[in-house]
C-alpha positions as CSV (number, residue, x, y, z in Angstrom):
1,X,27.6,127.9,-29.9
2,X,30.2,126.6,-32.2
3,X,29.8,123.1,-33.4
4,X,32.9,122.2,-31.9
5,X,33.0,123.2,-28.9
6,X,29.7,122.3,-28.1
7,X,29.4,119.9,-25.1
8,X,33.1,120.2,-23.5
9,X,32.7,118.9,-20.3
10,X,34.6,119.3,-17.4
11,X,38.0,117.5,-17.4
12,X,37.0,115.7,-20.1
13,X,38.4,115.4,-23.5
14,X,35.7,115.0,-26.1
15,X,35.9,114.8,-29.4
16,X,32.5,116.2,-31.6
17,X,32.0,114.8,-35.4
18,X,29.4,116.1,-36.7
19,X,28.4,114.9,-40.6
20,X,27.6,117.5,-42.2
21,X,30.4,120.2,-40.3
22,X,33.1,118.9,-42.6
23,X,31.3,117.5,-45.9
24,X,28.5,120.0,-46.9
25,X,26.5,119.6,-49.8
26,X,26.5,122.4,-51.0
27,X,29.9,123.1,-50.7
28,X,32.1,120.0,-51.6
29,X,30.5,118.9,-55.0
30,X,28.2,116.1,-54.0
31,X,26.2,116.8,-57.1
32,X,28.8,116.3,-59.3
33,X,28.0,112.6,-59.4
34,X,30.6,110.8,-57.7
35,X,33.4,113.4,-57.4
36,X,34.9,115.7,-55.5
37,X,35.3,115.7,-51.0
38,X,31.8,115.3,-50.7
39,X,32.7,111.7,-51.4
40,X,35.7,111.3,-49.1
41,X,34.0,110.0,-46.3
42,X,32.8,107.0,-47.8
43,X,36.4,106.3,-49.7
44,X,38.1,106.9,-46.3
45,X,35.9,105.8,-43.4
46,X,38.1,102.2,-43.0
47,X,41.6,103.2,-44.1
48,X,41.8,107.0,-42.3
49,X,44.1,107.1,-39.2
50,X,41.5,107.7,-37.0
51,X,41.4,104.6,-34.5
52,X,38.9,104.0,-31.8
53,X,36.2,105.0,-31.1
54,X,36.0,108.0,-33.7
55,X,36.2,104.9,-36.7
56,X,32.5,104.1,-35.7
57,X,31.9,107.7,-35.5
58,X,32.9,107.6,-39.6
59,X,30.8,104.7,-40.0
60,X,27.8,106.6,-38.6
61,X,28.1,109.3,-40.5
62,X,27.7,107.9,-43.7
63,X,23.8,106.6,-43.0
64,X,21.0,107.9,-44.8
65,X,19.2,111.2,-43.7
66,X,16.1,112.8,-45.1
67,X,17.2,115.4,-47.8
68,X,21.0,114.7,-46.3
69,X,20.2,116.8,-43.6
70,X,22.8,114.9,-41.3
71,X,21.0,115.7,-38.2
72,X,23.6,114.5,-35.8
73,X,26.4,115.5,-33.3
74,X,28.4,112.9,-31.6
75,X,30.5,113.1,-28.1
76,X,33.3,110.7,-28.2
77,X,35.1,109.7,-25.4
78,X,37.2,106.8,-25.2
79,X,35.0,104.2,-23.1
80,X,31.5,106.0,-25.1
81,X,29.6,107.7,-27.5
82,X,26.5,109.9,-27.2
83,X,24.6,110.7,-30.4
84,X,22.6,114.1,-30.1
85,X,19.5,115.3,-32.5
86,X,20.7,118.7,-34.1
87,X,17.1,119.8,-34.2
88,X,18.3,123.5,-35.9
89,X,18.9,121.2,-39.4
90,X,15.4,119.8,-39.3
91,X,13.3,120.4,-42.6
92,X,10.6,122.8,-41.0
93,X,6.8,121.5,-42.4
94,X,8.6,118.5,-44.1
95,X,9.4,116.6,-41.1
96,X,6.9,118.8,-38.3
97,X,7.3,115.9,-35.8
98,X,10.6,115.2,-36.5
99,X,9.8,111.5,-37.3
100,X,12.1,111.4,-40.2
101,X,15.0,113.1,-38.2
102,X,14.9,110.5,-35.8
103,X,15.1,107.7,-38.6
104,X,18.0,109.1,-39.8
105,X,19.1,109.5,-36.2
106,X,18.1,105.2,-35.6
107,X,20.3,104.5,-38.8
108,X,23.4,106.3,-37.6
109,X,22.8,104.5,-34.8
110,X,22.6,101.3,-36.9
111,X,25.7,102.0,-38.6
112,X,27.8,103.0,-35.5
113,X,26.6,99.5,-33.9
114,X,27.9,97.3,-36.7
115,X,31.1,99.4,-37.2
116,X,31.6,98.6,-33.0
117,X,31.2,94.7,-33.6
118,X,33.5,95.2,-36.3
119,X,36.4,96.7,-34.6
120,X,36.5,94.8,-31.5
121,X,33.9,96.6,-28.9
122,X,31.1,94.9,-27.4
123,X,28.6,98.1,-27.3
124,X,25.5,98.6,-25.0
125,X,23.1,100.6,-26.0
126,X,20.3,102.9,-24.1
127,X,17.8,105.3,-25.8
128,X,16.7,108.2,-24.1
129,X,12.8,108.6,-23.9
130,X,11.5,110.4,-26.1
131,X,7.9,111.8,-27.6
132,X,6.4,112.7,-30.8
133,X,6.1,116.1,-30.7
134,X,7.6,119.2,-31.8
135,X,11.2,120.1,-30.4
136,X,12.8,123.4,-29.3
137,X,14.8,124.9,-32.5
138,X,18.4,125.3,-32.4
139,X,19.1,123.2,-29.6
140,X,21.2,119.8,-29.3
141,X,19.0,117.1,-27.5
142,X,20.2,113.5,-26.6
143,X,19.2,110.7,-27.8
144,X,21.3,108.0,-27.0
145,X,24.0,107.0,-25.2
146,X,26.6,103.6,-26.4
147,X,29.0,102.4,-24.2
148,X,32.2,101.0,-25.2
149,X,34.0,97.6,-23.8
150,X,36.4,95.3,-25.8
151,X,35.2,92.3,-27.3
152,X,35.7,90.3,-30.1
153,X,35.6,91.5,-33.5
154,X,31.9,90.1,-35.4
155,X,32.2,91.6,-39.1
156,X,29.4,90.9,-41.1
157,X,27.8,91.6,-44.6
158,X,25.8,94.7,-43.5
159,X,29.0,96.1,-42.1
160,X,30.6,95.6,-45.5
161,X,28.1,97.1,-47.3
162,X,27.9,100.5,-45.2
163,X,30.5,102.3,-48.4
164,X,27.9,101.2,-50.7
165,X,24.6,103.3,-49.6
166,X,24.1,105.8,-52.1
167,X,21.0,107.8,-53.5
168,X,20.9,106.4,-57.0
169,X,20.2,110.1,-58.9
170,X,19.9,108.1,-62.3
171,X,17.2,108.4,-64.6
172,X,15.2,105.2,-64.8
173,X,14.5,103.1,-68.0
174,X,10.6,102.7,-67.8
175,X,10.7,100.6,-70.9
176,X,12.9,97.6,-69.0
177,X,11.8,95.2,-67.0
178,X,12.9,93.7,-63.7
179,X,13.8,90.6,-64.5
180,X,12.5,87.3,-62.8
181,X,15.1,86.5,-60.9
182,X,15.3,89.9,-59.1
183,X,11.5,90.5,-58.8
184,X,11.8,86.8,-57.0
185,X,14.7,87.7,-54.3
186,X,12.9,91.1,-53.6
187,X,9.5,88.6,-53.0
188,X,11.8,86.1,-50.8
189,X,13.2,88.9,-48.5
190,X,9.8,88.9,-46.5
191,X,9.7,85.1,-46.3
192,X,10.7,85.0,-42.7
193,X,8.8,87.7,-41.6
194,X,5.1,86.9,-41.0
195,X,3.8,90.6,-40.2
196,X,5.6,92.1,-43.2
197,X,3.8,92.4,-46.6
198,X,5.4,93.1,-49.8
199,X,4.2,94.3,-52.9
200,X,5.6,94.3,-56.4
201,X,3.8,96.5,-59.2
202,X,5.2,95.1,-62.4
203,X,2.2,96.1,-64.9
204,X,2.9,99.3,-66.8
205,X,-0.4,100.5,-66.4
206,X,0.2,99.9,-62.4
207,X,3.3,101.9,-62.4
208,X,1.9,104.8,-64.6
209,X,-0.6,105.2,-61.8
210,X,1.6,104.8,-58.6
211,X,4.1,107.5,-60.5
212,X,1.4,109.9,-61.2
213,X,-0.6,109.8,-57.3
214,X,3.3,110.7,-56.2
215,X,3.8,113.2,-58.5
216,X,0.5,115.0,-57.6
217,X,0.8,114.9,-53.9
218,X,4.4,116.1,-54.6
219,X,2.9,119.0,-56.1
220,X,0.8,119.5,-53.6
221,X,2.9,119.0,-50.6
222,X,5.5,121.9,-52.1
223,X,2.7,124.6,-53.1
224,X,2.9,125.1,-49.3
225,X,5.5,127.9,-48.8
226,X,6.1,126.5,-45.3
227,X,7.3,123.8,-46.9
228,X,9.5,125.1,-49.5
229,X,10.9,127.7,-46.8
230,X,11.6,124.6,-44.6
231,X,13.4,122.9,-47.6
């Protein structure tokens, strides 16, 4: 079934966004560091015409997804807007449970949540139950559903910062340090938080090691052909 016309109910016009539909990969440059359409969603998500409810649909769109899979479909109407799975652009024997789809699924979420504060809807959200277990291929299963009143407009700075989520595909300078103050504010993020523990490897000889268990289980984990066919 095509993308687009997928869920069309009834006597009712729906609109259906779906991330990766218009900006693939593979096919709009997003490799090329920075250029090419790849990057337009993230140059255009405030200032395109779209208005309504579709804006928080462009704000969802830009979270993070495991190997930018964008897992999602969206059904826009104007009063609310139902995010499904797309379980046929899971990663196979990466994510088996689909654990990782459905982070990427609870930052979309995220996203679409702060851009609704931000352009005047007070949204309600319910979450479909769900198990951890393997799901049907190919199919399109809901997972939430957000419904849509006007309310006041609550910006705030994790809404400003959406735009700037990006995987940093630089090479790393083992040689530098963090410095003091940063290695501090990363320590004071956790102050509030009682059950959270952070930990901050700043030795060389402790980063040479962490670097070389991931690189071996990395090794591992991709010697499995069901894994590379999944990838």
């Amino acid at each position: 079934m095509h993308r687009r016309s997928f869920l069309k109910g009834a006597g009712i016009v729906t609109i259906l966004v779906a991330g990766g539909a218009v900006w693939r990969a593979e096919d709009q440059g997003v490799f090329s560091v920075g250029q090419g359409p790849a990057y337009q969603p993230w140059r255009d998500w405030q200032t395109d015409a779209s208005t309504g409810p579709l804006a928080l649909v462009r704000a969802g769109i830009l979270a993070a997804s495991p190997h930018n899979t964008q897992p999602w479909l969206f059904r826009v109407t104007n009063s609310s807007i139902e995010l499904y799975a797309d379980t046929k652009r899971n990663t196979g024997a990466l994510d088996p449970y689909l654990r990782e789809q459905h982070i990427s699924l609870g930052c979309a979420l995220e996203n679409l949540m702060l851009a609704a504060g931000a352009s005047g809807y007070s949204a309600s959200v319910s979450l479909l139950p769900g198990k951890l277990e393997p799901s049907p291929a190919n199919q399109q299963q809901l997972v939430a559903r957000v419904e849509l009143a006007p309310g006041a407009r609550q910006k705030n700075e994790l809404y400003d910062v959406i735009p700037l989520r990006h995987t940093n595909r630089n090479p790393y300078d083992p040689k530098r340090a963090i410095p003091p103050d940063v290695a501090g504010a990363l320590a004071g993020l956790v102050t509030d938080e009682p059950n959270v523990k952070l930990f901050l490897f700043e030795a060389d000889s402790d980063r040479k090691k962490i670097a070389g268990i991931i690189s071996t289980a990395n090794n591992v984990l991709y010697a499995d052909p069901e894994v590379q066919h999944g990838s």
